[in-house]
TIGU-228591 format. One record per residue (C-alpha): residue number from 1; residue in one letter; y negated, z negated, x negated. Coordinates in steps of 0.2 Angstrom, whole numbers, plus 5000, padded with zeros to 4 digits. Layout:
N
+-----+------+------+------+------+
:  nr : rest :   c2 :   c3 :   c1 :
+-----+------+------+------+------+
: NUM :    a :    Y :    Z :    X :
...
+-----+------+------+------+------+
! end
This chain:
181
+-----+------+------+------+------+
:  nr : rest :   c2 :   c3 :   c1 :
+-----+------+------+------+------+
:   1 :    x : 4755 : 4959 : 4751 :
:   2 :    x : 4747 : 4961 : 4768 :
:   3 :    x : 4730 : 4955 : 4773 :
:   4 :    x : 4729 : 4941 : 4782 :
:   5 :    x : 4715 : 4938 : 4796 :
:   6 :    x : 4709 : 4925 : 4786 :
:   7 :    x : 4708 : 4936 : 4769 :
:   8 :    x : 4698 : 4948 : 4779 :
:   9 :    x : 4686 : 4935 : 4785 :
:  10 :    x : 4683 : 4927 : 4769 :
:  11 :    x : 4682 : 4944 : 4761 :
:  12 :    x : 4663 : 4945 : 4756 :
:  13 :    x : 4654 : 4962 : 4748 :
:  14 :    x : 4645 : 4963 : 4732 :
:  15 :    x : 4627 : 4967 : 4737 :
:  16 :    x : 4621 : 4982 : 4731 :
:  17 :    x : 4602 : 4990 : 4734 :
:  18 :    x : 4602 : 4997 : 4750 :
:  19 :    x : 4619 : 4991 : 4755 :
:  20 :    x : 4626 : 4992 : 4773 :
:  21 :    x : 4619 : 4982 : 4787 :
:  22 :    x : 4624 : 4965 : 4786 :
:  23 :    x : 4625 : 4963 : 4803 :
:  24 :    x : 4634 : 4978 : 4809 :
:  25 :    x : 4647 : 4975 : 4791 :
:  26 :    x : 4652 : 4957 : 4800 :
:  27 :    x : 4653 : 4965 : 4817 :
:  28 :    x : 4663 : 4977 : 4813 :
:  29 :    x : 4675 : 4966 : 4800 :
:  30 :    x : 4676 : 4950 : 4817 :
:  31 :    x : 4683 : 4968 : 4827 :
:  32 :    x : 4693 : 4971 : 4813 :
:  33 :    x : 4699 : 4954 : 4813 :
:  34 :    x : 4703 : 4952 : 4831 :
:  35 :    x : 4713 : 4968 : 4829 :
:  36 :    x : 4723 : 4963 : 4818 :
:  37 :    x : 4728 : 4946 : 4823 :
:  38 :    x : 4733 : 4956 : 4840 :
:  39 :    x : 4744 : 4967 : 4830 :
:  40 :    x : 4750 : 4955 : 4818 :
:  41 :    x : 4754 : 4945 : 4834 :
:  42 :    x : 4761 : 4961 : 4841 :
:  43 :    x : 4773 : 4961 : 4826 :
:  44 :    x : 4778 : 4943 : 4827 :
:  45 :    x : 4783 : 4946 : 4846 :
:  46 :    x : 4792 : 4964 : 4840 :
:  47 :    x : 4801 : 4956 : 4827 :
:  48 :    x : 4807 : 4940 : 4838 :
:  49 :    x : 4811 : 4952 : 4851 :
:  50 :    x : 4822 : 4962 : 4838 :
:  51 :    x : 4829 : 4946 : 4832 :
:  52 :    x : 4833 : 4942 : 4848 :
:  53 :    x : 4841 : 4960 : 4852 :
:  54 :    x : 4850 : 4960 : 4837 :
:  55 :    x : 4860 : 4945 : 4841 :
:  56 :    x : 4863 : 4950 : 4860 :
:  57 :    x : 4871 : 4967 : 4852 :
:  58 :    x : 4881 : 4956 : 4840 :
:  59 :    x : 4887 : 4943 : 4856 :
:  60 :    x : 4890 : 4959 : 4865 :
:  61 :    x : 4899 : 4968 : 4850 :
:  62 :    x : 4910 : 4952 : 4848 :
:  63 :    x : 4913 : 4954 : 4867 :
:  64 :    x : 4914 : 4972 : 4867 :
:  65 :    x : 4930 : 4970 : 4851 :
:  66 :    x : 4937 : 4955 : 4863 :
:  67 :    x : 4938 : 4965 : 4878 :
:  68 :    x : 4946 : 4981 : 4871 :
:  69 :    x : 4957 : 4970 : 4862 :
:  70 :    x : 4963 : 4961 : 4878 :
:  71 :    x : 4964 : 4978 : 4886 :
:  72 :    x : 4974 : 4985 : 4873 :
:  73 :    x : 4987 : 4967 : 4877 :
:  74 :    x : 4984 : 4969 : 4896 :
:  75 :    x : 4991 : 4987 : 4893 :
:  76 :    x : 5004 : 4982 : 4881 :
:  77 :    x : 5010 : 4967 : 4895 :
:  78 :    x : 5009 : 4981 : 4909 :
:  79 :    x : 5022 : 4993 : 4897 :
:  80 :    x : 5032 : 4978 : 4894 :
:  81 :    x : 5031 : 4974 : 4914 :
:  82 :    x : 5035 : 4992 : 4918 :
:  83 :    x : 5049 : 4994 : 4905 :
:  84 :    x : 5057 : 4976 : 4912 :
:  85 :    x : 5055 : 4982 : 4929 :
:  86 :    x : 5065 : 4998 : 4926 :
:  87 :    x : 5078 : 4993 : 4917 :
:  88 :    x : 5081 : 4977 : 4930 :
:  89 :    x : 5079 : 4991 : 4944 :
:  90 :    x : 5093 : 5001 : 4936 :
:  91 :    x : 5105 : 4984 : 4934 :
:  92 :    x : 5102 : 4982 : 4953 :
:  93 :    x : 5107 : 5000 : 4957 :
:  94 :    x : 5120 : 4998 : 4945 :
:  95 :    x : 5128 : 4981 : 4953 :
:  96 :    x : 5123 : 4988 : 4971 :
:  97 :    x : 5135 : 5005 : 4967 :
:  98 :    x : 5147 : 4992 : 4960 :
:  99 :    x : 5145 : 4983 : 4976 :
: 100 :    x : 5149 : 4999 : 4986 :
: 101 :    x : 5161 : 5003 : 4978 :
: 102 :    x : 5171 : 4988 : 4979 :
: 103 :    x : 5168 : 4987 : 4999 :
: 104 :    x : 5173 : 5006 : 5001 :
: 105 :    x : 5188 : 5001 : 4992 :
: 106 :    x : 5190 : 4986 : 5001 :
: 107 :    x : 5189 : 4994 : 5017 :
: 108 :    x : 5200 : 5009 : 5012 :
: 109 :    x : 5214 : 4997 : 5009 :
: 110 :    x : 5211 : 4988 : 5027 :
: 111 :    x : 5210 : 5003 : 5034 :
: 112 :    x : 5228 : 5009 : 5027 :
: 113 :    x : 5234 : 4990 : 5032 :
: 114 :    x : 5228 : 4993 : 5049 :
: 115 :    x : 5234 : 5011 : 5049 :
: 116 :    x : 5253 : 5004 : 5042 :
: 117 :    x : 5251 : 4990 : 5058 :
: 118 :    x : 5248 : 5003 : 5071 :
: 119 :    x : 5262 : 5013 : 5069 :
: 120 :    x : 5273 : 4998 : 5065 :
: 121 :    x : 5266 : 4994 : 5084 :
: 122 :    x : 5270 : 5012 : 5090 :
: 123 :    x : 5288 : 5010 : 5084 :
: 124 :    x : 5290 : 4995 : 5092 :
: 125 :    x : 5282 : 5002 : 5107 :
: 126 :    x : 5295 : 5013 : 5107 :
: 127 :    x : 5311 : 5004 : 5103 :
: 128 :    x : 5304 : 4991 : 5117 :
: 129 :    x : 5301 : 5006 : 5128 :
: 130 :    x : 5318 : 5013 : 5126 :
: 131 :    x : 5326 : 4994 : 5127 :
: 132 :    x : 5318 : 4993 : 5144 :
: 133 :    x : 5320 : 5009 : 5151 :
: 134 :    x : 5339 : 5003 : 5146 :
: 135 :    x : 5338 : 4987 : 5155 :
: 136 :    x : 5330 : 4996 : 5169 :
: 137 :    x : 5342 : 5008 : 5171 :
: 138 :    x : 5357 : 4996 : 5169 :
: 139 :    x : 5350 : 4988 : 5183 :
: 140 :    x : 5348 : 5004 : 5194 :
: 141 :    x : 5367 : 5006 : 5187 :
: 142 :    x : 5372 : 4989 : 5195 :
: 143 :    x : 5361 : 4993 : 5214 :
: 144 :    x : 5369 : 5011 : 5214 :
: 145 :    x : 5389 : 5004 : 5213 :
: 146 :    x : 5397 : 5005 : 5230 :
: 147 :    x : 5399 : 4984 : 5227 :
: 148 :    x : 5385 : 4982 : 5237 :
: 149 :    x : 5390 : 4993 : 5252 :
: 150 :    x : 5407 : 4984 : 5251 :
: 151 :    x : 5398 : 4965 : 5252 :
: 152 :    x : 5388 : 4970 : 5268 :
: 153 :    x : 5406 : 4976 : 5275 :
: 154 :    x : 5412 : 4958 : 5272 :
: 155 :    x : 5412 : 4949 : 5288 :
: 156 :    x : 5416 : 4929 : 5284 :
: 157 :    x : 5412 : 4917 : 5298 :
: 158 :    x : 5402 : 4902 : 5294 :
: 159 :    x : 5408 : 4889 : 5307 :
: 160 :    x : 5426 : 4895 : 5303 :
: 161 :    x : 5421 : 4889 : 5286 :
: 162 :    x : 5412 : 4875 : 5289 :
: 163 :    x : 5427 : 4870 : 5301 :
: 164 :    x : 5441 : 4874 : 5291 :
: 165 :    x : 5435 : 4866 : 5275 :
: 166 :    x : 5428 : 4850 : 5286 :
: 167 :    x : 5440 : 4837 : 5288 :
: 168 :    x : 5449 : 4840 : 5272 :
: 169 :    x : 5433 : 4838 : 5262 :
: 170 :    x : 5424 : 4822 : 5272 :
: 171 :    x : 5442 : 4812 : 5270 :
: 172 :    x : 5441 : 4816 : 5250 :
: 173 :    x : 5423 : 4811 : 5250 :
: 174 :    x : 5422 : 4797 : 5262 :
: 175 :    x : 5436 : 4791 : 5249 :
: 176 :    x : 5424 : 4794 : 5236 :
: 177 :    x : 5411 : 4786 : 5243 :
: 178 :    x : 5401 : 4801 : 5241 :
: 179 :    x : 5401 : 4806 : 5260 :
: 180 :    x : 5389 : 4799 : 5271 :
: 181 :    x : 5384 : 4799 : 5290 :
+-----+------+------+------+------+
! end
């Protein structure tokens, strides 16, 4: 076991003839003393200190193993999170072609409706087109006859109508009671 300050201050020498000096022995045992409770203090403070480190390094271990491990799950939730994201990524392009697709298609078949349409419209454009350069014709037929010419010939006096079917008519009507003045 250690000496203590105190064991080196109690300590006393066996005296001999000639022995050391007294004096000089106690002197140089109180610096010895005061030496040693500095380093025995020294040691004290050395070993709180290390006490001290040692459970700092074990908090900090403990957080060192909790911080890898909750990178190692952050890592495994951003693979998970990538994986997710790619295969939902994929659906959408999937169900976005699909989409595509379906409105090609759909347009395809208005586009064959509407081609269908326009030339039912150009045939009956046509047949219209034809009936009416008919009727126009038929109608050029009718002002080309010489009937025409042979009405401007005819030459009918009005008052020689207008007096030949005058007293006839106003006897008949004034009869009628559909005649009046």
């Amino acid at each position: 076991m250690p000496l203590s300050p105190l064991d080196i201050h109690n300590k006393e020498f066996t005296r001999g003839f000639r022995g050391y000096a007294e004096d000089e022995v106690n002197e140089f045992l109180d610096q010895i003393i005061k030496d040693y409770e500095i380093l025995l203090r020294e040691k004290k403070e050395l070993e709180d200190k290390v006490k001290s480190m040692s459970e700092q390094m074990k908090h900090y271990s403990s957080l060192e193993e909790t911080l890898q491990k909750s990178i190692v799950v952050a890592q495994e939730a951003a693979d998970e999170v990538r994986r997710n994201s790619q295969k939902e990524s994929k659906l959408i392009v999937r169900e976005a072609e699909k989409n595509a697709d379906r409105i090609v298609n759909d347009a395809m078949t208005k586009a064959r409706k509407v081609t269908i349409e326009i030339d039912e419209l150009k045939k009956q454009s046509k047949v219209f087109r034809n009936r009416f350069k008919m009727l126009v014709e038929a109608q050029l037929d009718l002002l080309n006859t010489d009937d025409w010419d042979h009405l401007l010939e005819y030459d009918v006096d009005l008052t020689e109508i207008q007096d030949h079917n005058r007293p006839e008519e106003s006897g008949d009507m004034l009869k009628e009671g559909k005649l009046t003045y």
